[in-house]
PAFILUM-321387 format. One record per residue (C-alpha): residue number from 1; residue in three letters; x, y, z. Coordinates in Angstrom, 3 decimals. Example, Ala and Ser with C-alpha at 12.3 -4.5 7.8 and 13.67 -1.06 7.14 Angstrom:
BEGIN
+-----+-----+----------+----------+----------+
:   i :  aa :       xx :       yy :       zz :
+-----+-----+----------+----------+----------+
:   1 : ALA :   12.300 :   -4.500 :    7.800 :
:   2 : SER :   13.670 :   -1.060 :    7.140 :
+-----+-----+----------+----------+----------+
END
This chain:
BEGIN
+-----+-----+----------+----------+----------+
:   i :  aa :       xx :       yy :       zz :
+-----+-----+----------+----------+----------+
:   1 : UNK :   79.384 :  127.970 :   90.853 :
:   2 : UNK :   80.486 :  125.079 :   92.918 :
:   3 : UNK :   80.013 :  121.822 :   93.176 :
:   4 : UNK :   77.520 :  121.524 :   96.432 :
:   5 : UNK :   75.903 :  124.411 :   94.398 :
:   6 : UNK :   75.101 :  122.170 :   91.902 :
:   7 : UNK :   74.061 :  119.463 :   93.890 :
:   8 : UNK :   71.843 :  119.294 :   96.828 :
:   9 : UNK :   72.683 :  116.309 :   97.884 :
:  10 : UNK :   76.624 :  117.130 :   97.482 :
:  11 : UNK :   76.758 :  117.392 :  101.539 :
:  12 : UNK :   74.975 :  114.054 :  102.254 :
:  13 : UNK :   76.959 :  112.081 :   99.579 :
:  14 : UNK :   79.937 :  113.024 :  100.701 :
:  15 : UNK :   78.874 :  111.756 :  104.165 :
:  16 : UNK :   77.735 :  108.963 :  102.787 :
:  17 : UNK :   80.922 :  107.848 :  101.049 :
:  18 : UNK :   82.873 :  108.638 :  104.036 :
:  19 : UNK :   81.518 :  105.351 :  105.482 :
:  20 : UNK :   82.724 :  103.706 :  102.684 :
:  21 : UNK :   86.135 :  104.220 :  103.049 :
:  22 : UNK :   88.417 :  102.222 :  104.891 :
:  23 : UNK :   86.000 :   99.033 :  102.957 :
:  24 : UNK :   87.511 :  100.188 :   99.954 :
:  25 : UNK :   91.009 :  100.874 :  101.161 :
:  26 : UNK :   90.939 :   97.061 :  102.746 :
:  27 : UNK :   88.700 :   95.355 :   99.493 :
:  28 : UNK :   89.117 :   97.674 :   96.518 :
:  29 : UNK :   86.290 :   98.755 :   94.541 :
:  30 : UNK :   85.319 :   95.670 :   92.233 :
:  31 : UNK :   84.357 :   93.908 :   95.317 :
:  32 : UNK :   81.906 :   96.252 :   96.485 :
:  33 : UNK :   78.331 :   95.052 :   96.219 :
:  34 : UNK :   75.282 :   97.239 :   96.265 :
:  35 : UNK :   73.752 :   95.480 :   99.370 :
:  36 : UNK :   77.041 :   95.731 :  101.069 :
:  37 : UNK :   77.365 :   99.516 :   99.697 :
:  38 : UNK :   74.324 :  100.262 :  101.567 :
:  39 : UNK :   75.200 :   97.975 :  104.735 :
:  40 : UNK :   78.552 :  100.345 :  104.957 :
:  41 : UNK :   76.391 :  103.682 :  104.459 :
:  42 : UNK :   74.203 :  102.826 :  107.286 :
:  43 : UNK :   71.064 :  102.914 :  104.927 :
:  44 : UNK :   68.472 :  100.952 :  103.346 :
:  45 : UNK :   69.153 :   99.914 :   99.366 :
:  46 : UNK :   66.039 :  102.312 :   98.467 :
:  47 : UNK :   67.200 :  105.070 :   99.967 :
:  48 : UNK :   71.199 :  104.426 :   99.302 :
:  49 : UNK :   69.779 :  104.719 :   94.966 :
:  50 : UNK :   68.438 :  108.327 :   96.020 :
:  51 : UNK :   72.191 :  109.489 :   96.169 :
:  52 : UNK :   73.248 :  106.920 :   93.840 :
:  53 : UNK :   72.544 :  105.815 :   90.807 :
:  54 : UNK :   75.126 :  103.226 :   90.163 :
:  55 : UNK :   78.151 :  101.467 :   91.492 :
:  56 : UNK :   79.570 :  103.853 :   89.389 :
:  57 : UNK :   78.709 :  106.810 :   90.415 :
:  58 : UNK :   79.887 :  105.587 :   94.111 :
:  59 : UNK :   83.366 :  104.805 :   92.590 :
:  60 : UNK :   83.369 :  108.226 :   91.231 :
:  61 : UNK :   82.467 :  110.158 :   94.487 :
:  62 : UNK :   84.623 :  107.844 :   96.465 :
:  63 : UNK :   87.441 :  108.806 :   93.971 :
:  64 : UNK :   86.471 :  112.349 :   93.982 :
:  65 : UNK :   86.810 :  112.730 :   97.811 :
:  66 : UNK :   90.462 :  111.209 :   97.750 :
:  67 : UNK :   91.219 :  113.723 :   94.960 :
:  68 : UNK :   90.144 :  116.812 :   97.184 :
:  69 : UNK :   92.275 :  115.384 :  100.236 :
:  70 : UNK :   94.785 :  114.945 :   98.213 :
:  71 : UNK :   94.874 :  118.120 :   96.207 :
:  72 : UNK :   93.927 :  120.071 :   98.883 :
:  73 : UNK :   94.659 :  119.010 :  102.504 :
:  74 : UNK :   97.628 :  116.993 :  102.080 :
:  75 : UNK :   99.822 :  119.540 :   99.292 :
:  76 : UNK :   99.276 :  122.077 :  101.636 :
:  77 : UNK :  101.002 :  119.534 :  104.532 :
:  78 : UNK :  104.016 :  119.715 :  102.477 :
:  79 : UNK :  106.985 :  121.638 :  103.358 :
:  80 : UNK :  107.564 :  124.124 :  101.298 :
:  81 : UNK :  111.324 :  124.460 :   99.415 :
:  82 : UNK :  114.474 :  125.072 :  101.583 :
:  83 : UNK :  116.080 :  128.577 :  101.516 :
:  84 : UNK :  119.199 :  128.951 :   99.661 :
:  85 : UNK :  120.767 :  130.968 :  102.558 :
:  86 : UNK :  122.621 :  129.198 :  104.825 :
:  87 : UNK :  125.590 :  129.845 :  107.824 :
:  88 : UNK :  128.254 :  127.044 :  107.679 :
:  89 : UNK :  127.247 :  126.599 :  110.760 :
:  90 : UNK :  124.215 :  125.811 :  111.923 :
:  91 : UNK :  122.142 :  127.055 :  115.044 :
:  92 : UNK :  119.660 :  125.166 :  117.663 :
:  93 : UNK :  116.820 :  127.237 :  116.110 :
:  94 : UNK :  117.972 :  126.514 :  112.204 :
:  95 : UNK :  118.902 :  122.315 :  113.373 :
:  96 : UNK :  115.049 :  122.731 :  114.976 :
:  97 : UNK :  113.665 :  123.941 :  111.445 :
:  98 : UNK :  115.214 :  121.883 :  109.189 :
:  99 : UNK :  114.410 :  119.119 :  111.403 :
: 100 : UNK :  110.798 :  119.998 :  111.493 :
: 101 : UNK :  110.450 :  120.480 :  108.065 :
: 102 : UNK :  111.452 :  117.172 :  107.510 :
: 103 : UNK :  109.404 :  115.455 :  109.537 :
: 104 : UNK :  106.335 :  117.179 :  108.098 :
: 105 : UNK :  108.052 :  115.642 :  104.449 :
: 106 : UNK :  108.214 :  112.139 :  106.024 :
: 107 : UNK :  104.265 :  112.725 :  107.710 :
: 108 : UNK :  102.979 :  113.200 :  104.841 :
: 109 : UNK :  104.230 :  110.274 :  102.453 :
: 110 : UNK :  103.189 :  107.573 :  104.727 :
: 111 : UNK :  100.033 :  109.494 :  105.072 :
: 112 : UNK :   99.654 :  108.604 :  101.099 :
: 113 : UNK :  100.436 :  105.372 :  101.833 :
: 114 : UNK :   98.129 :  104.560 :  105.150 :
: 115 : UNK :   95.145 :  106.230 :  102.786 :
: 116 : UNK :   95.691 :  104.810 :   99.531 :
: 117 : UNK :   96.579 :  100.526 :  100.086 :
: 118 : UNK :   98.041 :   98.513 :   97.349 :
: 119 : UNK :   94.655 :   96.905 :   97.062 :
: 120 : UNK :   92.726 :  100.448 :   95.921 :
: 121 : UNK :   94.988 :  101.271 :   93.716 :
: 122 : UNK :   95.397 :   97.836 :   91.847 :
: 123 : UNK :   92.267 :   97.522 :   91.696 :
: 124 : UNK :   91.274 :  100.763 :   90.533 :
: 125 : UNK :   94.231 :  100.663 :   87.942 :
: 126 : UNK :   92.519 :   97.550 :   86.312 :
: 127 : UNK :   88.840 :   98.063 :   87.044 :
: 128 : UNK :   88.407 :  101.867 :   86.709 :
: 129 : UNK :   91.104 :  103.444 :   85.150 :
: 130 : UNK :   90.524 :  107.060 :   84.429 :
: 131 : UNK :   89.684 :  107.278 :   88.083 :
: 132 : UNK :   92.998 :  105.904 :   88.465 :
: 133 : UNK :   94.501 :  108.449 :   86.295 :
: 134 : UNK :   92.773 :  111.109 :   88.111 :
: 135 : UNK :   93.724 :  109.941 :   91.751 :
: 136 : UNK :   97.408 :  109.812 :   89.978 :
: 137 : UNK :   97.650 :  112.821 :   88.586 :
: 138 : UNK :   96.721 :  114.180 :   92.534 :
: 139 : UNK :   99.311 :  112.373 :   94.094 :
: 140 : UNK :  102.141 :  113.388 :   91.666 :
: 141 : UNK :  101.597 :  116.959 :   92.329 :
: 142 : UNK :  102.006 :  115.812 :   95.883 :
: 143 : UNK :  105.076 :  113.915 :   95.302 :
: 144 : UNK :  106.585 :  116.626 :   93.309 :
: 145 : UNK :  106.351 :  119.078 :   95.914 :
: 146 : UNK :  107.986 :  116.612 :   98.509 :
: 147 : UNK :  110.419 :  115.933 :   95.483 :
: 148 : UNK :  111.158 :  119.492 :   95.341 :
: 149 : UNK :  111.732 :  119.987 :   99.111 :
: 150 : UNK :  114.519 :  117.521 :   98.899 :
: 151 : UNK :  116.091 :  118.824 :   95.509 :
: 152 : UNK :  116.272 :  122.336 :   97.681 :
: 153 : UNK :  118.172 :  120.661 :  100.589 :
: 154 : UNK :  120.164 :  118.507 :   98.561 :
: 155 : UNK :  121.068 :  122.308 :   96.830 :
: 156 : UNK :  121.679 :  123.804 :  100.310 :
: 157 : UNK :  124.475 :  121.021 :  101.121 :
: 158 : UNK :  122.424 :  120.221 :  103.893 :
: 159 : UNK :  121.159 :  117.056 :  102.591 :
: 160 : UNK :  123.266 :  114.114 :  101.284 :
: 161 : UNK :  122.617 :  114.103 :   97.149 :
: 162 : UNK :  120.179 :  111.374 :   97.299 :
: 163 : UNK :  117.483 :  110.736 :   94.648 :
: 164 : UNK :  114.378 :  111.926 :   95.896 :
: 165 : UNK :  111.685 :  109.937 :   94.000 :
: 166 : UNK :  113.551 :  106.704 :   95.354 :
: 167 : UNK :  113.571 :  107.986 :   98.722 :
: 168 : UNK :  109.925 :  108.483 :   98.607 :
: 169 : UNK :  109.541 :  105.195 :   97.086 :
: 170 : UNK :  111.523 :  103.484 :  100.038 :
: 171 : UNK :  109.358 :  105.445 :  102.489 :
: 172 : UNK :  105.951 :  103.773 :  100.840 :
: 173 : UNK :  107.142 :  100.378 :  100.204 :
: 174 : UNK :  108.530 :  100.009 :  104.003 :
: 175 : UNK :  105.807 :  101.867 :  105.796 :
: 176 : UNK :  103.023 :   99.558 :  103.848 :
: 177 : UNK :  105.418 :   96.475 :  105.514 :
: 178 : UNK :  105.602 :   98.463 :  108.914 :
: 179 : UNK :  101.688 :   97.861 :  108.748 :
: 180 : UNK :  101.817 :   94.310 :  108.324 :
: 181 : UNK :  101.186 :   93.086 :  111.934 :
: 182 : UNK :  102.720 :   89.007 :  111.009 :
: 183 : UNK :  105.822 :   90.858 :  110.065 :
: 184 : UNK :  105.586 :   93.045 :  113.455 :
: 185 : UNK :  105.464 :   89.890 :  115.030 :
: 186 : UNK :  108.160 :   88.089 :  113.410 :
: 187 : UNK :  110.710 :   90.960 :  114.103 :
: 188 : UNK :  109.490 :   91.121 :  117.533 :
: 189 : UNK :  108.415 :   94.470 :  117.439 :
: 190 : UNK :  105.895 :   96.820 :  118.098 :
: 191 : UNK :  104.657 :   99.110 :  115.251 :
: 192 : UNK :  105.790 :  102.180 :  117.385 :
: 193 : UNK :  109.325 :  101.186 :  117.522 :
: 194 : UNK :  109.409 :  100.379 :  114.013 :
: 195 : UNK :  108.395 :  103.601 :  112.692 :
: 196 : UNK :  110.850 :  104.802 :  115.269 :
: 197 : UNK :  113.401 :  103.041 :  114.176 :
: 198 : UNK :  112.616 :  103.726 :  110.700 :
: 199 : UNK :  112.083 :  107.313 :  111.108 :
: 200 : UNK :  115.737 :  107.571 :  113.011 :
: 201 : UNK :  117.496 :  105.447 :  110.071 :
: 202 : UNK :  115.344 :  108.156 :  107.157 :
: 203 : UNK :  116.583 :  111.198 :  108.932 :
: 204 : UNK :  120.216 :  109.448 :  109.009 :
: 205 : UNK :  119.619 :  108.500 :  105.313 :
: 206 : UNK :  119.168 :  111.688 :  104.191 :
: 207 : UNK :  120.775 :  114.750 :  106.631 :
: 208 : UNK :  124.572 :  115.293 :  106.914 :
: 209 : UNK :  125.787 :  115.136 :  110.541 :
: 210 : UNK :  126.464 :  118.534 :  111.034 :
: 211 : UNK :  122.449 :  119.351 :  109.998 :
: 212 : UNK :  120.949 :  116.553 :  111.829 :
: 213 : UNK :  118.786 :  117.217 :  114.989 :
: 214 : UNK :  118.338 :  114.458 :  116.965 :
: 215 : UNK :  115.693 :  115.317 :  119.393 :
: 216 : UNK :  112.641 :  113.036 :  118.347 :
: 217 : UNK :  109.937 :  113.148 :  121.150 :
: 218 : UNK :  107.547 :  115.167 :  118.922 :
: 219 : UNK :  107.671 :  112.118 :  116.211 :
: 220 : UNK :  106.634 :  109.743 :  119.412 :
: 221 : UNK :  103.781 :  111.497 :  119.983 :
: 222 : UNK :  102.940 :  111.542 :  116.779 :
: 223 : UNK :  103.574 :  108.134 :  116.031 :
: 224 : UNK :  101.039 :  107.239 :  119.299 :
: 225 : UNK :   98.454 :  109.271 :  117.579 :
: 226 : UNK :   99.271 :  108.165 :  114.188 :
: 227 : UNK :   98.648 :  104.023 :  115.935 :
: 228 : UNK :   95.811 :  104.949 :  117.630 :
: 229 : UNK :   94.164 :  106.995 :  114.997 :
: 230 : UNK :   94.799 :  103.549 :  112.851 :
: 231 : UNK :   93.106 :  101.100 :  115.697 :
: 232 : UNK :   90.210 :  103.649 :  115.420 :
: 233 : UNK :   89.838 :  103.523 :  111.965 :
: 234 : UNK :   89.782 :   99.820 :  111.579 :
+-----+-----+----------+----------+----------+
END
């Protein structure tokens, strides 16, 4: 039986916590009041206590609804492992795939790191931390997959032997900085060209020469969406 069998009110809470999200991903959870829990969900306090008992159990379905994205939606997003056949040579069509693969790889790591701030998961580390253990647990599944993508390519010869959990770890740490807009300003430039720029230097990073497709027009379309998807959300 599934969960929104269980619950008939499954459908509206998860609605309801939707509202609540880019609060927490801005505040963390320990700073979320009741009144201000309701204020986000668009409801009255009375009502709001119908779906929720506690602070709690907000934290919980809040938590829950990352874990689903993240178990779900975003492992499927990954690319799946390289095959071990390859020409020494490489065609338009095979620069194209490997080129596309990895740009799904780099998509989805700085989509865990737009989603889940420093803030959340600080504060959920020190204020709630089984959920934090749970949330964890969902992203290193993720991260092993992306981990495992790289390992493959790195096997394959067509990517340079780098260490793959560092490379993921210098993709979060400099896309959370891309987002900061004083340091935008202080560089003098926009956050387009930065994740350009960073994007171009990642692929350089980690293809050899030979393997490296340079045609990037699909990543600046993406990148407009990816900004203006951002303005919307704030």
């Amino acid at each position: 039986m599934s969960e929104t069998d269980c619950d008939p009110l499954f459908e509206k809470r998860e609605k309801l916590v939707m509202r609540l999200m880019p609060y927490v991903q801005k505040n963390g959870l320990s700073a979320l009041k009741m009144d201000d829990a309701a204020k986000y969900m668009d409801i009255s306090k009375p009502t709001m206590y119908k779906y929720f008992a506690s602070k709690t159990e907000i934290a919980e379905s809040i938590i829950d609804k990352f874990v689903l994205y993240v178990s779900n939606q975003m492992l499927a997003e990954a690319p799946p492992s390289l095959s071990p056949e390859q020409p020494s040579q490489p065609s338009a069509e095979e620069l194209k795939f490997y080129g596309e693969s990895f740009a799904r790889a780099f998509k989805l790591t700085i989509k865990l790191s737009f989603y889940l701030t420093d803030i959340l998961l600080q504060d959920l580390s020190a204020a709630y931390p089984d959920l934090y253990a749970k949330l964890a647990g969902a992203v290193e599944l993720c991260k092993n997959k992306l981990a495992d993508y790289f390992d493959s390519g790195i096997a394959l010869g067509v990517f340079y032997p780098i260490n793959a959990r560092i490379y993921l770890t210098q993709v979060d740490l400099v896309f959370r900085k891309i987002l900061d807009p004083k340091w935008l300003m202080l560089q003098n430039m926009t956050m387009k060209q930065a994740l350009m720029d960073f994007y171009k230097t990642m692929k350089h990073q980690v293809f050899y020469e030979k393997w490296l497709d340079d045609n990037d027009s699909a990543m600046g379309a993406y990148f407009d969406a990816l900004i203006a998807g951002m303005r919307a959300y704030d």
